[in-house]
N, C-alpha and C positions, 0 to 999 in steps of 0.2 A: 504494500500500500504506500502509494506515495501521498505526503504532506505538503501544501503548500508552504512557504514563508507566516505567511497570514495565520493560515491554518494551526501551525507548529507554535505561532508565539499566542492566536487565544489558547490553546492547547497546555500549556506551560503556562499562562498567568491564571487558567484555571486550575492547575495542579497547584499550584502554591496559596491559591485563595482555600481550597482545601484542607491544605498543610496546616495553614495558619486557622483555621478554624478546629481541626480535629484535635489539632495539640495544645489548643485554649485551654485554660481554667476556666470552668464554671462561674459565672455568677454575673449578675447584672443583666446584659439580652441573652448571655449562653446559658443554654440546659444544655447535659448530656449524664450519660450515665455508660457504665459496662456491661454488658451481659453477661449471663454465667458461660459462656464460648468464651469469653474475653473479648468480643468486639467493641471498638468503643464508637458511644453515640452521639453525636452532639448536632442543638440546632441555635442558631442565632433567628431569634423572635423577632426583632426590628428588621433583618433582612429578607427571614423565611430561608436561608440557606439553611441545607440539611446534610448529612455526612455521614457517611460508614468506613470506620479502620477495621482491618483484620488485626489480630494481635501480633504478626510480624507486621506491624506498620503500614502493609500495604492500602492505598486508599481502595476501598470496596464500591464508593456513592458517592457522589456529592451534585446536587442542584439545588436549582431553587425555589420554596413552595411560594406562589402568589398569596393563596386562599386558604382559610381555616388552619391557621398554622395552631391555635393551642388543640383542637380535634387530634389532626395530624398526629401532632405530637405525643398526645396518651394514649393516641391508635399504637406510635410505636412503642412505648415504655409499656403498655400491659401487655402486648404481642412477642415482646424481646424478654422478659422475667427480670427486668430492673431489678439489679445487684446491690448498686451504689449511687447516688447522683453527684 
C-alpha cells in the first residue's frame, strides 16, 4: 500500500494525538480506566476522542465521538468490566 505525503503526515499527527491521549492521566475532560485484559481506556469528554491501548502499548482505536459521549462512555466501562478509573 502506498501513502501519500498528505496521507503519511495526517497518519502520524493522528498516531500521536493518540499517544498523547492514551498515556494521559485521568482527571478533568479525561476518563479512562483498565480492563481486567489490561487494555487501557481513555476518553476526552470536551473532545469526544476515544482510544484503545493493548497492554504492549500498541494503539488498538482511536476516533472521534461527535454524539452522546457520556452514553458512549458507560456503554464502554460496563461492557469492558472497569478495573480501575
Amino acid at each position: 500500500m502506498r501513502i501519500s505525503r498528505y496521507g503519511y503526515k495526517l497518519l502520524l499527527s493522528s498516531y500521536k494525538r493518540a499517544l498523547s491521549l492514551l498515556e494521559s492521566q485521568t482527571g478533568k475532560n479525561i476518563v479512562g480506566f483498565t480492563s481486567k485484559s489490561g487494555f487501557t481506556f481513555r476518553m476526552n469528554m470536551k473532545t469526544g476522542e476515544f482510544g484503545v491501548m493493548r497492554p504492549n502499548g500498541v494503539v488498538e482505536t482511536f476516533y472521534r465521538r461527535p454524539k452522546d459521549l457520556t452514553a458512549y462512555w458507560t456503554e464502554q466501562v460496563s461492557r469492558h468490566h472497569m478495573d480501575k478509573i
